[in-house]
Structure formats: structure tokens, C-alpha cells
C-alpha positions in Angstrom: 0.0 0.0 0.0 3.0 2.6 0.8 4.4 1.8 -2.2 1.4 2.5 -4.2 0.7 5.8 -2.3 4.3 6.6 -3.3 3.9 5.9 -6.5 0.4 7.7 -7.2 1.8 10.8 -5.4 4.9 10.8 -7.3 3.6 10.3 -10.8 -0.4 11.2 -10.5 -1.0 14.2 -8.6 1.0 16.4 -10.5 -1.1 16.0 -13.4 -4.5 17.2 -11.2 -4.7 17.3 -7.5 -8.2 16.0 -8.2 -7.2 12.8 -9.1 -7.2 10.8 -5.9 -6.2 7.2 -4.4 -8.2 5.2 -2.5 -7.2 1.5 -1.4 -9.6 -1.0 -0.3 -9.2 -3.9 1.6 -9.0 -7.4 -1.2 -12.6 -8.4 -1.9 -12.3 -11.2 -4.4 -13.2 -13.4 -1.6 -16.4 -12.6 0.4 -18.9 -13.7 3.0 -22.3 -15.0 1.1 -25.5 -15.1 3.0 -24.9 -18.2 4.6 -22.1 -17.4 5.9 -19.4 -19.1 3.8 -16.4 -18.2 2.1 -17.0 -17.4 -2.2 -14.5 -18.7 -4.8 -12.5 -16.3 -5.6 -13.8 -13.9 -8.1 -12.0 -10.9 -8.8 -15.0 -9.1 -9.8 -16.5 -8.4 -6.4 -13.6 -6.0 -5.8 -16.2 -3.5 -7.6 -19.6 -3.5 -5.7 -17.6 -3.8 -2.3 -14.7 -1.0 -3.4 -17.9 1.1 -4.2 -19.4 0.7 -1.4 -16.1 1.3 0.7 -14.9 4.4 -1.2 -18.2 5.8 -0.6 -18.2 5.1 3.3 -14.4 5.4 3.8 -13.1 7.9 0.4 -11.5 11.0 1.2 -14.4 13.5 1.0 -17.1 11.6 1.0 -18.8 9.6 3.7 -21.7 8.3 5.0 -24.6 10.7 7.6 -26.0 7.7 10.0 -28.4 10.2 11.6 -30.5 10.7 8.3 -32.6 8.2 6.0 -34.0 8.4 2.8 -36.0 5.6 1.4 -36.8 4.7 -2.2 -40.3 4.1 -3.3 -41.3 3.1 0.0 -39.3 -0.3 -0.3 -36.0 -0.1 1.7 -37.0 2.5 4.7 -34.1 3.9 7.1 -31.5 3.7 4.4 -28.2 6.3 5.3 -27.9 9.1 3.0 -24.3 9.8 1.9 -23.1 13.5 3.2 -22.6 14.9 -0.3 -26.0 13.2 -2.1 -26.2 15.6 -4.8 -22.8 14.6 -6.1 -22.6 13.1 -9.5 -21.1 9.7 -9.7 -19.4 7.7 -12.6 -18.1 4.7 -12.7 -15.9 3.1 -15.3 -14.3 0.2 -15.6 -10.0 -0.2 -15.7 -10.0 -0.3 -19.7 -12.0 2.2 -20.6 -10.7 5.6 -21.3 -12.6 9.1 -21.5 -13.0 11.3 -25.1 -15.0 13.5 -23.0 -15.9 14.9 -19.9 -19.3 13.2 -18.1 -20.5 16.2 -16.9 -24.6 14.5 -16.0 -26.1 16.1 -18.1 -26.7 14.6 -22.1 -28.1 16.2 -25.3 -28.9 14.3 -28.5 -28.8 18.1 -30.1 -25.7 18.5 -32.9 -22.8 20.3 -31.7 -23.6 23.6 -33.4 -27.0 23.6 -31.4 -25.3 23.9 -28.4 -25.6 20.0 -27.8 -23.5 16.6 -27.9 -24.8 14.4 -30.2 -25.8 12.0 -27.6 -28.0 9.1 -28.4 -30.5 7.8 -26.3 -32.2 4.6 -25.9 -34.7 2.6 -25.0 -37.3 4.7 -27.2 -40.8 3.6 -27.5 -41.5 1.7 -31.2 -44.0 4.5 -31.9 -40.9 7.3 -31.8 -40.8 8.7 -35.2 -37.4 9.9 -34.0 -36.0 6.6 -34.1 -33.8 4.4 -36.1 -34.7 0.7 -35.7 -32.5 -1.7 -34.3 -30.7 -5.0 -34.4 -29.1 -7.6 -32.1 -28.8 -10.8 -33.0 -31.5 -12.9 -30.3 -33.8 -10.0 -30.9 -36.7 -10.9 -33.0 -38.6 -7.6 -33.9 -38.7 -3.8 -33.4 -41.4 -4.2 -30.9 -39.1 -5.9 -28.3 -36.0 -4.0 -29.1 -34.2 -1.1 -27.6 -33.5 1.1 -30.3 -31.3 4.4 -30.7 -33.3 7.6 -30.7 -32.6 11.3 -30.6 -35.3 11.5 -27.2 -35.0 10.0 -24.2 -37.4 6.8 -23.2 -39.8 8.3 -20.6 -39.5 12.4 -21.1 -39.5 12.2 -24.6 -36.5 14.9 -24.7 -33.7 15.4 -27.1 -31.7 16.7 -23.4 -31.8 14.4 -19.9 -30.1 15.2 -16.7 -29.0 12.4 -14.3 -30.8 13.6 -10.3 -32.0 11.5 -8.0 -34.7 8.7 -8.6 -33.0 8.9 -12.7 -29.6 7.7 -13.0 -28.4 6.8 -16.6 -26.1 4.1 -18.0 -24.7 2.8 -21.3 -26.5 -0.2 -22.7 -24.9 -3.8 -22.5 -26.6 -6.6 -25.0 -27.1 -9.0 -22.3 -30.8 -8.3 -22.6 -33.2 -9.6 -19.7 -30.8 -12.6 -18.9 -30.3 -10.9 -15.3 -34.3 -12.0 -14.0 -33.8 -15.6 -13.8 -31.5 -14.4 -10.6 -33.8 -12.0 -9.2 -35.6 -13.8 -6.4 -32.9 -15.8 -6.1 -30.6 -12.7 -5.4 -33.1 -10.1 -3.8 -36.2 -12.8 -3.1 -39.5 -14.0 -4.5 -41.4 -10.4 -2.9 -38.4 -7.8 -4.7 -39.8 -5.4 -6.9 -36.6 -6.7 -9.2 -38.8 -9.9 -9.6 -41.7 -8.0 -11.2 -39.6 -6.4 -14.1 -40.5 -8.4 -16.9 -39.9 -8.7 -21.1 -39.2 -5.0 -22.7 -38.6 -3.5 -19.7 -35.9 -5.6 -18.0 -34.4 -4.7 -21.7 -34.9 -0.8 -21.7 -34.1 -0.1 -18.0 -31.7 -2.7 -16.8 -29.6 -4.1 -19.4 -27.0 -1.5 -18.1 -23.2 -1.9 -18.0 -20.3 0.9 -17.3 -20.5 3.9 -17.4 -22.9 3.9 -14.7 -23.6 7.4 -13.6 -26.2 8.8 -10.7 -26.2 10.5 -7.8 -24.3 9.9 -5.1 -27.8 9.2 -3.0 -29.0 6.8 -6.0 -25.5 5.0 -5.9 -25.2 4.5 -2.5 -28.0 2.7 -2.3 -27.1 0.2 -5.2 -23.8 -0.2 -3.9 -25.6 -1.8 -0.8 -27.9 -3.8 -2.3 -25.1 -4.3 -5.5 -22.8 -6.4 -2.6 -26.1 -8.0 -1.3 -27.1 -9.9 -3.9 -23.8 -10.1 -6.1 -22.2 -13.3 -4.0 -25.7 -15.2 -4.9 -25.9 -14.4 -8.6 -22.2 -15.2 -8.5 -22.7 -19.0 -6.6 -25.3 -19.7 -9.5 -23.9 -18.3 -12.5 -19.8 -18.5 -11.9 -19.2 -16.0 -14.7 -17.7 -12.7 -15.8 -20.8 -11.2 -15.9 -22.2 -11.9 -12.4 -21.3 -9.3 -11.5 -23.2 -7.5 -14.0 -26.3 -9.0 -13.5 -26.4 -8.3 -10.0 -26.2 -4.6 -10.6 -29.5 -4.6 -12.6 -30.8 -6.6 -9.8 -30.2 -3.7 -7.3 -31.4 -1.2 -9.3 -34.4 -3.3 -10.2 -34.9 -4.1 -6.4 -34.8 -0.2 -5.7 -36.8 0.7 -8.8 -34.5 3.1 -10.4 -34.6 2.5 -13.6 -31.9 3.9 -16.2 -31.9 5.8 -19.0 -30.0 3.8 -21.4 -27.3 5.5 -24.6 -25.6 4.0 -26.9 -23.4 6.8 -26.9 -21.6 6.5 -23.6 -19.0 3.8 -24.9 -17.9 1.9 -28.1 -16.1 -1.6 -27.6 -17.1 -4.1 -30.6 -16.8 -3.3 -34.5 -19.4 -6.0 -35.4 -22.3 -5.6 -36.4 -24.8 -2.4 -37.3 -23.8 -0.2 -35.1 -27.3 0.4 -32.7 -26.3 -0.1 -29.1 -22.9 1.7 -29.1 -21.6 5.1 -30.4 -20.2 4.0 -33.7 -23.0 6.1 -35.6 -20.5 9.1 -34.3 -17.4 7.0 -35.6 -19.3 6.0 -38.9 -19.5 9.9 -39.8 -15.6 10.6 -39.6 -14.4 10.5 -43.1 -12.1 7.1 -43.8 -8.9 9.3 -45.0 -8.8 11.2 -41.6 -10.6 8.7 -39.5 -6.7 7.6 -38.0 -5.1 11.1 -38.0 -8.2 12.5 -35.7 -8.5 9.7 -33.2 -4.2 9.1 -32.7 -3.2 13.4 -31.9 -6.7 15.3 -31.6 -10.2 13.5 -30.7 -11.9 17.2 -30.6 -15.2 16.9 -29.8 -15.8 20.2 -31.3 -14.9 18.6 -34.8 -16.6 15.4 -34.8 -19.1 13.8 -32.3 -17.7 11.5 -30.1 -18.7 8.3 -28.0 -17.8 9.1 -24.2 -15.5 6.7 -23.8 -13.4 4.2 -25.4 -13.9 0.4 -23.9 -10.9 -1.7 -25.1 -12.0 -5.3 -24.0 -11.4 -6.3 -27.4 -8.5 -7.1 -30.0 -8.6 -4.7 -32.9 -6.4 -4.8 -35.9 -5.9 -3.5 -39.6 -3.8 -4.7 -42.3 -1.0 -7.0 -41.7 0.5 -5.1 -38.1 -1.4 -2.0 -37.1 -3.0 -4.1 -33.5 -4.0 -3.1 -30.4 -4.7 -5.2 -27.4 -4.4 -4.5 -23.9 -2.7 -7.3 -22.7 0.4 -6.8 -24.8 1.1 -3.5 -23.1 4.6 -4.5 -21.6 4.0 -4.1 -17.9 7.1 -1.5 -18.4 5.4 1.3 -21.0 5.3 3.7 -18.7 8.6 4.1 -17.5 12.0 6.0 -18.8 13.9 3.0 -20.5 10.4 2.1 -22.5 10.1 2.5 -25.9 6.4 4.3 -27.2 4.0 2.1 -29.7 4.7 2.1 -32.9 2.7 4.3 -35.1 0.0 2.9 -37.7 -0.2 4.1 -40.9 -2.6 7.0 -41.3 -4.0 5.5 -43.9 -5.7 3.0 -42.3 -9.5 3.4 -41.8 -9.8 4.9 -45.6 -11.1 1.3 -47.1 -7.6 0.6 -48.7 -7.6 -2.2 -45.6 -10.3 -4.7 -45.8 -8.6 -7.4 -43.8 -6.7 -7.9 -40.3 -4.3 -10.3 -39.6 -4.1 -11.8 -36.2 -0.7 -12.3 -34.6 1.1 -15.3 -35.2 -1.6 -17.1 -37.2 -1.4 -17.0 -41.6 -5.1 -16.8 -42.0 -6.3 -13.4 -42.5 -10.1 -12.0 -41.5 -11.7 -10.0 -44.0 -13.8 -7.2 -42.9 -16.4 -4.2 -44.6 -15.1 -1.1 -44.8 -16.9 0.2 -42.2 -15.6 -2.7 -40.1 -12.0 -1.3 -41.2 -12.6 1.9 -40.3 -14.1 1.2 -36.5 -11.1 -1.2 -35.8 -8.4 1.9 -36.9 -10.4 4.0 -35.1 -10.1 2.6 -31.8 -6.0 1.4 -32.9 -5.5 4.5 -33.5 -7.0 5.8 -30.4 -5.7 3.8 -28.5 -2.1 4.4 -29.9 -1.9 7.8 -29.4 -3.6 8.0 -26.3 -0.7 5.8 -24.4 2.0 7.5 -26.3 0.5 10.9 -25.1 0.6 9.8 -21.2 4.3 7.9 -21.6 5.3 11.6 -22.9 3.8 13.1 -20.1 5.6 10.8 -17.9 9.0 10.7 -19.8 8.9 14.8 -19.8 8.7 14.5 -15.8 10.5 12.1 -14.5 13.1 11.0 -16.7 16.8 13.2 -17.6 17.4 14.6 -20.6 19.3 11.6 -22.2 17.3 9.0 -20.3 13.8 8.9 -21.7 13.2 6.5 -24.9 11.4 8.2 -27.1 11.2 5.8 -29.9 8.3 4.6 -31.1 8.8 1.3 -32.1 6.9 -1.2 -29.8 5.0 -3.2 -32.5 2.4 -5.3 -30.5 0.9 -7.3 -33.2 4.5 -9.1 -33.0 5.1 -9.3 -28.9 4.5 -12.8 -27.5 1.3 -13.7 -26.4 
């Protein structure tokens, strides 16, 4: 822990003394209801690191002495001292374009707005573009991207309490079949049924609401997560369980597409790549590696790189081959793709160390640069900023010439 505090203090504060640390204690093993040990599952480190950063967190904190209650379903619950804050959270690969100020706006840039898109919009919305999703038979029981939000019928929506707002995740209503095994056979979470589990609960990071609306899912959120988790062993317990608690506390979400983009497949509804779609091919590369100005092109919120993403024979991108090392002064930067890439002169990837190649659209091409790209110059930018401070003169590596399509696996 020292040596993390050291490090953070050392290398993070300087670039914002709003950018805190908080450490919690380990929670990939936890007590379930009946008092037993869980498998490890690394997972529950968010609910319970919530929850703890919220009690514990420099600045914020929890007032005993006062209660709200939601809906009249869960009475006496403690109100965190600063309720009115905004919260956000993210998850570890996912990287901000913009900043998530609360407050979106389907309106275009030059109306003052973000080019936000909403969803969850009734089928009768003449605003609306209809959807896809493979496991989704019709329009009728679809979430589909819209220009007005689902329940004020708005082109503008502002996250307060009683209306938090999240970016859709396509696991659909797979989360009720825990319900009452999580929160119980009476929990309102158990009523949500069909449509709705779809267009108020399918929910994944960013998750954003108040700090009184996300205290109270954080509670319920390390509740019920250990059950979900003992009957479905799986990445996305975790997941589930958080629709649960919102369900449970009937707080349903406003749901965007535009809060994230992650995967280039398919047509686009779901995610921001409608924004990406619009950035012409020849410059798509050139914009996302040294500018991603929102005030030039409409952008997603933030960049989710769970996935591999390649162009051509070595432009890649993948996490996990970031050497452990990057950011340090002997560390060269990533090499650069060609700008090129994105423009429809690529129609193919090819994986590392494997003589097959995967053939793609050109729209396809043109996603996968975007988020190389992205990704590319957004590392180099913060290995810079590190270099510049903390390295001599003759000491910092400045080449770029870290090719990660060839690294070991």
C-alpha cells in the first residue's frame, strides 16, 4: 500500500490534484449469506470498493443520523453527506474522449448540444432508427437508438436522483432468472419483466447517478452479487447483480448508446459507432491518434478496449500486450499505424502469429483503426507526459517502435 501511495503521489498528482487514491481492503473473496467463504472472483472487488470508497473515500462519507427511502421499499437507508454529487463509474479499460459532466443532449454540436444518443425509445418514436441484435426478433421488443430520451420524450436528460443513466450492454433480460434468487421472490426486481428488464436494466459501465441513487445500489449491489455469482460462476455476475439492485430499488436507467464503443461488429445500434461512422475514412486515423476534438466530430464518451482490434497485416491493439514497463523512462512508445488505415484501402486484419487473414467491410475497417488509432496515441500521449517528468534529458526512450501485433502472447 506505501508503495502504491508513493507511486500515485509521485507520478499522479501532478497532473491534477483531483485525481485521488483510494485503497480498499481485497474483496475477491467474500462472506455470502450463509455465511461461507465465495470462490475467488475478482469481480466483487467493484460493488464492495464502491461501497467502501463511498463510506471510507476522502471527502465523501456516509450521515447515519438521516434516511431516505426509495419508493417506500427499503426504509431507514443512510444518506451519503454529499447526495447531490454526480457519480461515474468506469471500468479499468476504458478511457474518457470527453468529460461526463450529468447532463446529455442528443442536439448536434452547433445547437449547443453533444450528439448524444438515447435509448430505450418507444416503437411509436418517429425519431427513431430501428434496431438490431442478434436474439432479438422484432422492433417491438427491441431497444432502439433515438434522438429523445425513453420516458420524457426529450432530445436533453439530466441524471438527479430517482434517474440515473447508464450505457446499454446486449445481455438483454438474462439478469431476471437471478432475481428472487438474489433479492427474493417479494423484490420489486422480480416484477420487471420482457421489454422493460431490456430498456431499463440491461446496463453496464458507465454507470452514472447520484451519489444518493449509488449508495444505495452499492448496498444492495454487494447483497445480492455473491448469490448471482454461486449460480452463474461467470464474468458477468457481477453485472447481473447490478441490474438486480437497481431493479430491487426501482431506479430504472436511461440507457445511450453513446456512452462507450467496444465491438466493431455488427450495425452499429447499441454503441456510439453512428458518431465513428461519420468521420471520413482518409482522416478517421489522423483525428482519433493526436486530436479526438469533440468540437470537430461527435464523439462516444468513452473508449472500452476489451477487445483485440487490428488492420492490415500489423497495425493491432490489445491490452494485454502492453509490456508491464510502457510507462517508465527505458520504455520505448507504440509504434505508429499508418494514417492510412480506416480509408477502405484495408479490408482485412491479420491476427498475430496465425497466416489466416479475417476480411472485414469497410466500415468494419474503419471502427477497428479508429479505436487502434486511439488507443495508440492515447498511451503514447501519457508515456510523454511521464518521460517529460520524470526521466533526464538523455534518459527517456522516445522511440516509437513497440509493434504489438508481434510481442509474445
Amino acid at each position: 500500500a506505501a508503495s502504491l501511495k508513493e507511486w500515485h503521489a509521485e507520478h499522479v498528482n501532478p497532473l491534477s490534484f483531483r485525481f485521488g487514491l483510494h485503497l480498499t481492503p481485497d474483496y475477491s473473496t467474500v462472506e455470502s449469506v450463509d455465511g461461507k467463504s465465495t470462490e475467488k472472483y475478482e469481480f466483487f472487488n467493484k460493488p464492495f470498493g464502491l461501497k467502501h470508497w463511498m463510506e471510507f473515500g476522502e471527502g465523501m462519507g456516509i450521515d447515519h443520523s438521516s434516511s431516505y427511502d426509495h419508493n417506500n421499499n427499503h426504509p431507514n437507508n443512510p444518506r451519503p453527506w454529499k447526495h447531490d454529487t454526480i457519480i461515474a463509474l468506469l471500468d479499468p479499460d476504458q478511457m474518457l474522449t470527453r468529460p461526463i459532466t450529468g447532463h446529455f443532449s442528443s442536439l448536434p454540436t452547433e445547437a449547443g448540444g453533444t450528439g448524444d444518443i438515447f435509448r430505450g425509445a418507444p416503437s411509436n418514436d418517429p425519431l427513431l432508427s430501428a434496431g438490431g441484435g442478434e436474439g432479438r426478433k422484432s422492433k417491438e421488443i427491441n431497444n432502439v437508438d433515438s434522438r429523445l430520451s425513453f420516458r420524457e420524450h426529450e432530445p436533453t436528460f439530466t441524471v438527479r436522483h430517482g434517474h440515473p443513466l447508464s450505457q446499454e450492454y446486449g445481455f438483454l433480460n438474462v439478469w431476471c432468472k437471478y432475481a428472487s434468487l438474489a433479492a427474493g421472490a417479494n423484490s420489486p426486481a422480480t416484477k420487471v419483466k420482457g421489454i422493460e428488464a431490456l430498456r431499463s436494466y440491461a446496463v453496464g459501465p458507465p454507470y452514472i447517478a447520484t451519489a444518493l441513487d449509488m449508495y444505495d445500489i452499492a448496498v444492495r449491489w454487494c447483497e445480492f452479487v455473491p448469490t448471482v455469482y454461486r449460480h452463474f460462476p461467470q464474468l458477468m455476475a457481477e453485472m447481473y447483480a447490478f441490474s438486480i439492485a437497481t431493479a430491487d430499488l426501482q431506479l430504472p436507467h436511461q440507457l445511450m448508446a453513446s456512452l462507450m464503443v467496444s465491438d466493431t461488429s455488427g450495425d452499429g445500434d447499441g454503441e456510439g459507432w453512428k458518431m465513428v461512422d461519420d468521420i471520413p475514412g482518409e482522416e478517421v486515423c489522423s483525428f482519433a491518434m493526436d486530436g479526438l476534438d469533440v468540437e470537430v466530430h461527435s464523439l462516444p464518451t468513452v473508449l472500452n478496449f476489451c477487445h483485440r482490434y487490428g488492420v492490415g497485416d500489423t497495425a493491432f491493439f490489445a491490452k494485454e500486450k502492453v509490456p508491464a514497463n510502457f510507462f517508465s523512462c527505458e520504455s520505448s512508445l507504440l509504434e505508429e499505424p499508418a494514417l492510412d488505415i480506416g480509408s477502405g484501402k484495408y479490408l482485412y486484419k491479420k491476427p498475430p502469429f496465425l497466416k489466416k487473414r479475417m476480411e472485414y467491410s469497410a466500415v468494419i475497417e474503419k471502427r477497428e483503426a479508429f479505436m487502434v488509432c486511439a488507443s495508440t496515441g492515447f498511451l503514447n500521449e501519457a508515456a510523454l507526459y511521464f518521460k517529460e517528468r520524470h526521466c533526464g534529458e538523455n534518459d527517456a526512450n522516445v522511440m516509437k517502435e513497440i509493434r504489438l501485433h508481434d510481442l509474445p502472447e
